[in-house]
C-alpha positions in Angstrom: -10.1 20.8 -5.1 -11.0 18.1 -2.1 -7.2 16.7 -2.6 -5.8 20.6 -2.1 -8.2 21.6 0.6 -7.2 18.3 2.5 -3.1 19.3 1.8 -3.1 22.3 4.9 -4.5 20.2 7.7 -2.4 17.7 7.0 0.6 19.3 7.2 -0.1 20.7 10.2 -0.9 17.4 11.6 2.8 15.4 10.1 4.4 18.9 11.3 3.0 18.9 14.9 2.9 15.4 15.4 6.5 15.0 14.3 7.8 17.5 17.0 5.9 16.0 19.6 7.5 12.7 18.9 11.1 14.5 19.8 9.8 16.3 22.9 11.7 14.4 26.0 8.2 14.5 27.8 6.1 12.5 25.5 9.0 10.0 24.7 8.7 9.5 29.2 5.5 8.0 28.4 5.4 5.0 26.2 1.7 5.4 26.0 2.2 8.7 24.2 4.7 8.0 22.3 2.1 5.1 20.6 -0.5 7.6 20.0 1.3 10.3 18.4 3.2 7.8 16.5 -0.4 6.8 15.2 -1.4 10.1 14.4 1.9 11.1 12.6 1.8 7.4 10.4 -2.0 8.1 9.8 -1.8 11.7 8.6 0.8 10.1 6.6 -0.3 7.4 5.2 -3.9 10.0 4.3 -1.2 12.1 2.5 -0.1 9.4 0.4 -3.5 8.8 -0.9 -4.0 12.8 -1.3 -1.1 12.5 -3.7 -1.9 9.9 -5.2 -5.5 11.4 -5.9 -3.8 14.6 -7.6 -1.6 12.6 -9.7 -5.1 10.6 -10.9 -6.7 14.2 -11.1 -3.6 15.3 -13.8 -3.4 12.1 -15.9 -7.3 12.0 -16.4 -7.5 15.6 -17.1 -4.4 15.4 -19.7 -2.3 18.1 -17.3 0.7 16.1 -16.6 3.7 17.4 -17.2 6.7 16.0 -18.0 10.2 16.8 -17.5 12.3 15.1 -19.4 16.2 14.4 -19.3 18.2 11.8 -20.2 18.3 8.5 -17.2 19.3 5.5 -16.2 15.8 3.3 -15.3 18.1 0.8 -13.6 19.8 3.6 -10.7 15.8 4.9 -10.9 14.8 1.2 -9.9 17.5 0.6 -7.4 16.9 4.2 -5.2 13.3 3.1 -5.3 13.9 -0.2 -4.2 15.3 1.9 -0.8 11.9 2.8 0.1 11.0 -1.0 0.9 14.1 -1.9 3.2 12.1 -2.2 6.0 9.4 -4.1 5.1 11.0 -6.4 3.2 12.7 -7.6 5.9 9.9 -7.4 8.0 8.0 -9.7 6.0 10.9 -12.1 4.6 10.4 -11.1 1.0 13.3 -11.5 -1.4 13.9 -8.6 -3.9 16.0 -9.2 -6.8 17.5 -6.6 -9.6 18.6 -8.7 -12.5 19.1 -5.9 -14.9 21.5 -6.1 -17.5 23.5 -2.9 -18.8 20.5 -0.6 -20.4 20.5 2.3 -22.6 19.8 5.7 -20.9 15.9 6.9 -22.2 14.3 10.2 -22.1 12.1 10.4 -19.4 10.8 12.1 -16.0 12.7 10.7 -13.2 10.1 11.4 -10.6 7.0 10.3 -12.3 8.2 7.2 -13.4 9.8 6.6 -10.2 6.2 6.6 -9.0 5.6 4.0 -11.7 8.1 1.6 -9.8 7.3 2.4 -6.7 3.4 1.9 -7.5 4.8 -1.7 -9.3 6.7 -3.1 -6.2 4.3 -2.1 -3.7 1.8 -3.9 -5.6 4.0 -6.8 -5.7 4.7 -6.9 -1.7 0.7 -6.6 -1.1 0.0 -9.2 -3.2 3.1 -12.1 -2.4 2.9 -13.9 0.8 5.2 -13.8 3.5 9.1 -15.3 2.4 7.9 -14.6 -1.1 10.2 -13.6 -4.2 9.6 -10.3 -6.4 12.4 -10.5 -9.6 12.9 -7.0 -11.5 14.4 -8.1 -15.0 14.6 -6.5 -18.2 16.1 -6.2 -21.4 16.7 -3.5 -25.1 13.5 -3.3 -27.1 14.5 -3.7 -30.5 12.6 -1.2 -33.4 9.8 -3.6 -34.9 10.6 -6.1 -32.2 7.7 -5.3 -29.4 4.6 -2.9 -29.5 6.4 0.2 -29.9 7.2 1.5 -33.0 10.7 2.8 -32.3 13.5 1.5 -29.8 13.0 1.4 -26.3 13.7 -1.1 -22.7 11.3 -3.5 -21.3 11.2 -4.0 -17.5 9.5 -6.7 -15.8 8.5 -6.8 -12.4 7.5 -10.3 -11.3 6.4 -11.8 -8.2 5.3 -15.2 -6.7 2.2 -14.2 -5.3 -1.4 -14.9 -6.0 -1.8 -14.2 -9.4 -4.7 -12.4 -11.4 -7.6 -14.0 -13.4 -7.0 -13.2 -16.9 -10.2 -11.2 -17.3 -9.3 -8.7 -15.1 -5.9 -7.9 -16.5 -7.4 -4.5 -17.8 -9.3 -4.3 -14.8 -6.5 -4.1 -12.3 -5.3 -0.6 -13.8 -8.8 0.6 -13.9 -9.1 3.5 -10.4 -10.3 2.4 -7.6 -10.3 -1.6 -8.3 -9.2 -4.0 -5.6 -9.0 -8.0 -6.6 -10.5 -10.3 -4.3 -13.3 -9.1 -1.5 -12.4 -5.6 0.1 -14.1 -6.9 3.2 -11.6 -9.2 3.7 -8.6 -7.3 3.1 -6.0 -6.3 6.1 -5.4 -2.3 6.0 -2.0 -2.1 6.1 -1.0 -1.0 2.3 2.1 -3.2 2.7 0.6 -6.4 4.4 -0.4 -9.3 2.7 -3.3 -8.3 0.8 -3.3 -4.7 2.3 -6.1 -2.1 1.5 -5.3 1.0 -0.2 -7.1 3.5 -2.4 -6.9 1.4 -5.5 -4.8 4.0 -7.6 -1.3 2.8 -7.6 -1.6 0.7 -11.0 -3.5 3.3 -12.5 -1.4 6.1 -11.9 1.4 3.9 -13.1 -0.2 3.1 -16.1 -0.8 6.8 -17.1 2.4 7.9 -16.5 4.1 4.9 -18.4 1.5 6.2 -21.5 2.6 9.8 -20.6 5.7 8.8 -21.9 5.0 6.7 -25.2 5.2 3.2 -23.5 2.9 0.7 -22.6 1.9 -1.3 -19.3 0.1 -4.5 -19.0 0.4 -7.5 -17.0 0.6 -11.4 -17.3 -0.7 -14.2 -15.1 -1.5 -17.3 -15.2 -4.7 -17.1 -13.1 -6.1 -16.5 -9.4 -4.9 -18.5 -6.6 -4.3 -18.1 -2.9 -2.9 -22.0 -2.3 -0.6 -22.9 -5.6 0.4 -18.5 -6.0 0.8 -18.4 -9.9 2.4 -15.2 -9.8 2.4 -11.8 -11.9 4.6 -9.9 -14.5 3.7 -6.5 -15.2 5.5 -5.6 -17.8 7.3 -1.3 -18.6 7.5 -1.0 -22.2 9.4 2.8 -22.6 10.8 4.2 -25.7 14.2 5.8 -25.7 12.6 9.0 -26.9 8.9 10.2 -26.2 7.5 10.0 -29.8 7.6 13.8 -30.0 11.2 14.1 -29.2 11.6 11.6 -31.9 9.8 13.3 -34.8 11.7 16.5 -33.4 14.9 15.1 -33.7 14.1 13.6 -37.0 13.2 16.7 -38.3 16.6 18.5 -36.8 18.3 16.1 -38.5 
């Protein structure tokens, strides 16, 4: 109800804001311009963790809904890879796609999207500047990896400072930060940025949503040496119920 209630104002504060940042007579004043581009990257950034609250809200309340059709993770992977362009470059970080040809799953496009998105953003906050984040994956053979039917595993790896091996569950627990919060920046895409500590839940959820499972490897915790992280997207080619349905059909 707080995450819906909060929705209105904010839209009338991107909306107004993002006029405002067109009129000829605030762009004459560098000083306005600044604010308003504050305000409208603010009420942004607040709507972002609105959503992201909702999505929590439907996973933990069992109410998300799928919609499934037939997809290529890979094109998923590389249109979300879009969304971090700019800060990439702003930061020096190397993102690589080494995806070999992969079998189409069924799945929903936008939700797991989020899963990818939530995976390399997580990645960039935690790799230091002229860092290296490696997307790789490969065909999950039946009997072959935790899932009892086919399926693709993704990895998203990164060369940044690592996780201590008892919080590997942790980390997709809501609301957990590594490290001390105090002395985290607040940008969500700087090093060791703040944020609402959803993103690997949410992702998490969603990747159960569909039959698969999410977990991550490290060696251990370290800001000098940066061990690194894998999170690994384990996603059947069929939800389990559109397996026993097709079974049956057949």
């Amino acid at each position: 109800m707080a995450a819906h209630e909060l929705r209105t104002p904010l839209t009338v504060l991107l909306g107004s804001s993002q006029i405002m940042l067109t009129d000829p007579e605030v762009l004459k004043n560098p000083l306005h311009e600044q604010m308003l581009g504050g305000i409208y990257n603010g009420a942004k950034r607040l709507q972002e963790i609105v959503n992201s609250m909702l999505d929590m809200a439907k996973i933990d309340s069992r109410m998300l809904q799928l919609y499934m059709e037939p997809l290529s993770v890979a094109q998923l992977i590389e249109e979300t890879r879009e969304r971090f362009t700019t800060i990439l470059k702003k930061r020096s970080l190397k993102l690589t796609i080494t995806l070999p040809t992969l079998p189409q799953i069924e799945g929903d496009a936008n939700e797991l999207e989020k899963v990818f998105y939530h995976l390399i953003s997580n990645a960039v906050k935690y790799t230091p500047d002229g860092g290296s984040i490696t997307i790789s994956g490969h065909e999950a053979k039946k009997g072959q990896s935790r899932l009892p039917t086919e399926g693709i595993e993704i990895i998203v790896s990164d060369t940044g400072i690592g996780i201590d091996p008892e919080f590997h569950e942790l980390v997709f627990t809501k609301f957990y930060h590594t490290g001390e919060v105090a002395l985290h920046s607040s940008g969500k895409t700087k090093f060791k940025g703040g944020g609402a500590g959803l993103g690997l839940a949410i992702a998490k959820g969603i990747v159960e949503a569909h039959g698969g499972h999410l977990w991550v490897e490290s060696p251990g915790y370290n800001e000098e040496t940066c061990p690194g992280s894998q999170f690994h997207v384990l996603l059947p080619l069929r939800t389990p119920t559109q397996q026993k349905q097709s079974e049956e059909a057949a």
